[in-house]
C-alpha positions as CSV (number, residue, x, y, z in Angstrom):
1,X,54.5,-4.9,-54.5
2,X,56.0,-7.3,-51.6
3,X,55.7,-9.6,-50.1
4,X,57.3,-8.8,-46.5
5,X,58.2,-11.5,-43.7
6,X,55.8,-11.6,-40.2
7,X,57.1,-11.4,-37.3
8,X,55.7,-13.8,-34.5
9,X,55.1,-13.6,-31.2
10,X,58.2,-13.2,-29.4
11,X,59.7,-10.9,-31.8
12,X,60.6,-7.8,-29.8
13,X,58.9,-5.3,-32.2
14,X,56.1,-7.0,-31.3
15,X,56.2,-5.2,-28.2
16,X,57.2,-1.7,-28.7
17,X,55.3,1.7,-29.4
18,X,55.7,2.5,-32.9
19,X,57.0,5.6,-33.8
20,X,55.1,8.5,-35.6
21,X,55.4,8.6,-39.2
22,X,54.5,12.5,-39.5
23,X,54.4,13.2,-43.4
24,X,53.9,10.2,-45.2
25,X,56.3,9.8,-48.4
26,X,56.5,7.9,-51.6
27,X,58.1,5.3,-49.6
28,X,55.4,5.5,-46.9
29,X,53.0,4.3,-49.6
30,X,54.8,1.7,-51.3
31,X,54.9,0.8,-48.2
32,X,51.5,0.7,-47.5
33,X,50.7,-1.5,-50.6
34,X,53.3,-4.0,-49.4
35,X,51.5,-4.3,-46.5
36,X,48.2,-4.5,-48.3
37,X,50.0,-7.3,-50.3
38,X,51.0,-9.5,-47.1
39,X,48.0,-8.9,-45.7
40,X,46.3,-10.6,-48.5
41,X,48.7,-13.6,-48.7
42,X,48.6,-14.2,-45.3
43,X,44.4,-14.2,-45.5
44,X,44.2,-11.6,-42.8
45,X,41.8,-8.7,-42.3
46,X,44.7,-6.1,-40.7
47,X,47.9,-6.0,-40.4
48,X,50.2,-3.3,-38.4
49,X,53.9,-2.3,-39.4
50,X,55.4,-4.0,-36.0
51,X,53.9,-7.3,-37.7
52,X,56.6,-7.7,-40.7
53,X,59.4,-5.6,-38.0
54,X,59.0,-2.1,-38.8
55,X,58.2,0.1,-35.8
56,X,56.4,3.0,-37.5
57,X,52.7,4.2,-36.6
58,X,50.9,2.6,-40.3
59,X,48.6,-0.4,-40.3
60,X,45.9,-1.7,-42.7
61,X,42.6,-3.0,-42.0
62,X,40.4,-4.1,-45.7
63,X,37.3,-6.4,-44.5
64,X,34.5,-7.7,-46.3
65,X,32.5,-4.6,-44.8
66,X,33.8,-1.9,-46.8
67,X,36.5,-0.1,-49.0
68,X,40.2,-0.5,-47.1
69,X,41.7,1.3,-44.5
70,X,44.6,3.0,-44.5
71,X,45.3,4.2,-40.9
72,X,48.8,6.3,-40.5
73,X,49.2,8.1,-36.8
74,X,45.8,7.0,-36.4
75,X,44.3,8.4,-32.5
76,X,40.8,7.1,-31.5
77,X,38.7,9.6,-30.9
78,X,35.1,8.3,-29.5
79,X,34.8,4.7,-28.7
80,X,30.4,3.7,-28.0
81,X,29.1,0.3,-27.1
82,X,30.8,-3.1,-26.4
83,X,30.9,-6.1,-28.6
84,X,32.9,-9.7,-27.7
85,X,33.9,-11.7,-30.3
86,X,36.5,-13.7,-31.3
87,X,40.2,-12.4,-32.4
88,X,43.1,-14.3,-33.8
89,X,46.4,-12.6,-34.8
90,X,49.0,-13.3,-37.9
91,X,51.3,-12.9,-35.3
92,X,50.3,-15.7,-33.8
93,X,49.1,-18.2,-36.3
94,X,47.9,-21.4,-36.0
95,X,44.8,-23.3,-35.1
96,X,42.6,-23.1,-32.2
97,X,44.8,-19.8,-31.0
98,X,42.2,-17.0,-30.8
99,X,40.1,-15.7,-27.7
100,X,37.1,-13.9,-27.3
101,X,38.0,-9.8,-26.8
102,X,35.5,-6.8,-26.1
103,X,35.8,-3.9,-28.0
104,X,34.1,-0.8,-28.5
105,X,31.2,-1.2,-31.1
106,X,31.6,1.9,-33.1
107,X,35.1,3.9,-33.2
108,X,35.3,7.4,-34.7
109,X,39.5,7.6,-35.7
110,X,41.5,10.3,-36.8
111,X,44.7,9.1,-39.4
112,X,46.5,10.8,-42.1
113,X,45.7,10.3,-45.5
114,X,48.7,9.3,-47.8
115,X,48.1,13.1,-49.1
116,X,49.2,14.1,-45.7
117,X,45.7,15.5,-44.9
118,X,43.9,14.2,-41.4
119,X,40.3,13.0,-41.3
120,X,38.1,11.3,-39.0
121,X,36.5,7.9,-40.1
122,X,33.6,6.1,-38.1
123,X,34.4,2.7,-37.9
124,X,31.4,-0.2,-37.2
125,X,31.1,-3.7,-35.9
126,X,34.0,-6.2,-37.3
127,X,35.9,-3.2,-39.0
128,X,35.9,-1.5,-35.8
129,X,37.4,-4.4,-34.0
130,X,40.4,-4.8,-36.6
131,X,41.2,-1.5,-36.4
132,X,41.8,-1.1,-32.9
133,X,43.2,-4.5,-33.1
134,X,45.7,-3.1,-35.5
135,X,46.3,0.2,-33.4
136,X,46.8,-2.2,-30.3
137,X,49.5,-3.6,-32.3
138,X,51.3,0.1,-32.9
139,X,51.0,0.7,-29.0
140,X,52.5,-3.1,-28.7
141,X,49.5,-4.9,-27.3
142,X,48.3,-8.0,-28.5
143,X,45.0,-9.5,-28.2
144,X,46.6,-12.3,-26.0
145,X,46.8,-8.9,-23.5
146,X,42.9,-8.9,-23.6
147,X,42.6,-12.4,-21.9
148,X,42.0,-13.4,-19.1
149,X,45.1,-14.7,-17.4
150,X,44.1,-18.2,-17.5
151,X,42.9,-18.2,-20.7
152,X,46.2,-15.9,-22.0
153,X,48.4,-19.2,-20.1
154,X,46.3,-21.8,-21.7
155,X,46.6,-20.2,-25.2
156,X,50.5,-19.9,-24.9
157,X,50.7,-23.3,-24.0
158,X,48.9,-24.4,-27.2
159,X,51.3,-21.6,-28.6
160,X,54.8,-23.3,-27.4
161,X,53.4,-27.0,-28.0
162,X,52.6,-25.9,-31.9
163,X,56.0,-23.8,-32.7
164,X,57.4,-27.7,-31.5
165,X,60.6,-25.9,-30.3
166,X,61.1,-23.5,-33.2
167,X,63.2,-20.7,-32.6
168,X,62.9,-18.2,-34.9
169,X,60.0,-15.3,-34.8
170,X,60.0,-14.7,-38.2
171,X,57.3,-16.5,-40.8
172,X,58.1,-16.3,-44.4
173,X,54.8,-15.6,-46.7
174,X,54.7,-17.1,-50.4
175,X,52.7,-15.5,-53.0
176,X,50.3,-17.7,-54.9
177,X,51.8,-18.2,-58.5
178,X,49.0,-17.0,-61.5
179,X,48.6,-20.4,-62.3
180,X,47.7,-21.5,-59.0
């Protein structure tokens, strides 16, 4: 497995519809535990393939609620009830730069398998919410697009002031060593 590079806001992938992936391959799934990989080192519940600069239609949710989730062309089907709670992004890292976004409560999704098969999952609660986090990342929408536009202004603010003048949109991740 790798460890794969995140892009950051202002990284134009960030902003574009990903393509469909169709039949997923052997390199569709390495793929997929490479992005289960940087998920992990970068401590984050989802991550989408625009996130480390590949424009393809895959993301990963794996929460504390529940076996992971491997979504690949994934379409929401049925979206009930509303929840707001508070979202951050790997995309844009750093403290105190999250904001509170509604959702729908409970998602039923359609995704191919890494078989190739489709199925339908019903998603809950704080799953839910990463998973159409993640899919607003493959339509290039971020959560920032969720705010208010004071609060998206404020938060961008706190955004430039912490990058300090840094230019590049790309955030290396390090693996923990074994004998860390």
């Amino acid at each position: 497995m790798s460890v794969l590079t995140l892009h950051l806001l202002g990284s134009p992938v960030l902003r574009e519809r990903s393509t469909e992936v169709g039949v997923p391959t052997a390199e569709t799934a390495t793929f997929v535990r490479d992005l289960f990989e940087t998920m992990r080192v970068a401590e984050g519940v989802g991550l989408a393939a625009n996130q480390v600069g590949v424009a393809q239609r895959v993301a990963v949710v794996h929460t504390n609620e529940g076996d992971p989730i491997v979504l690949i062309d994934p379409v929401i089907l049925e979206r009930h009830g509303r929840l707001k709670a508070e979202e951050a992004c790997l995309s844009i890292p750093g403290p105190d730069l999250y904001g509170d976004v509604e959702r729908a409560a409970r998602i039923i999704v359609e995704t191919t398998t890494l078989d190739g098969n489709r199925e339908r999952l019903e998603v809950l609660d704080h799953r839910a919410r990463a998973v159409q986090h993640e899919i607003d990342h493959l339509d290039g929408i971020l959560f920032i697009d969720h705010l208010s536009p004071l609060k998206r202004r404020l938060l961008l603010r706190k955004w430039e002031k912490q990058r300090k003048g840094e230019t590049s949109y790309l955030k290396e991740l390090v693996a923990a060593s074994a004998g860390d």
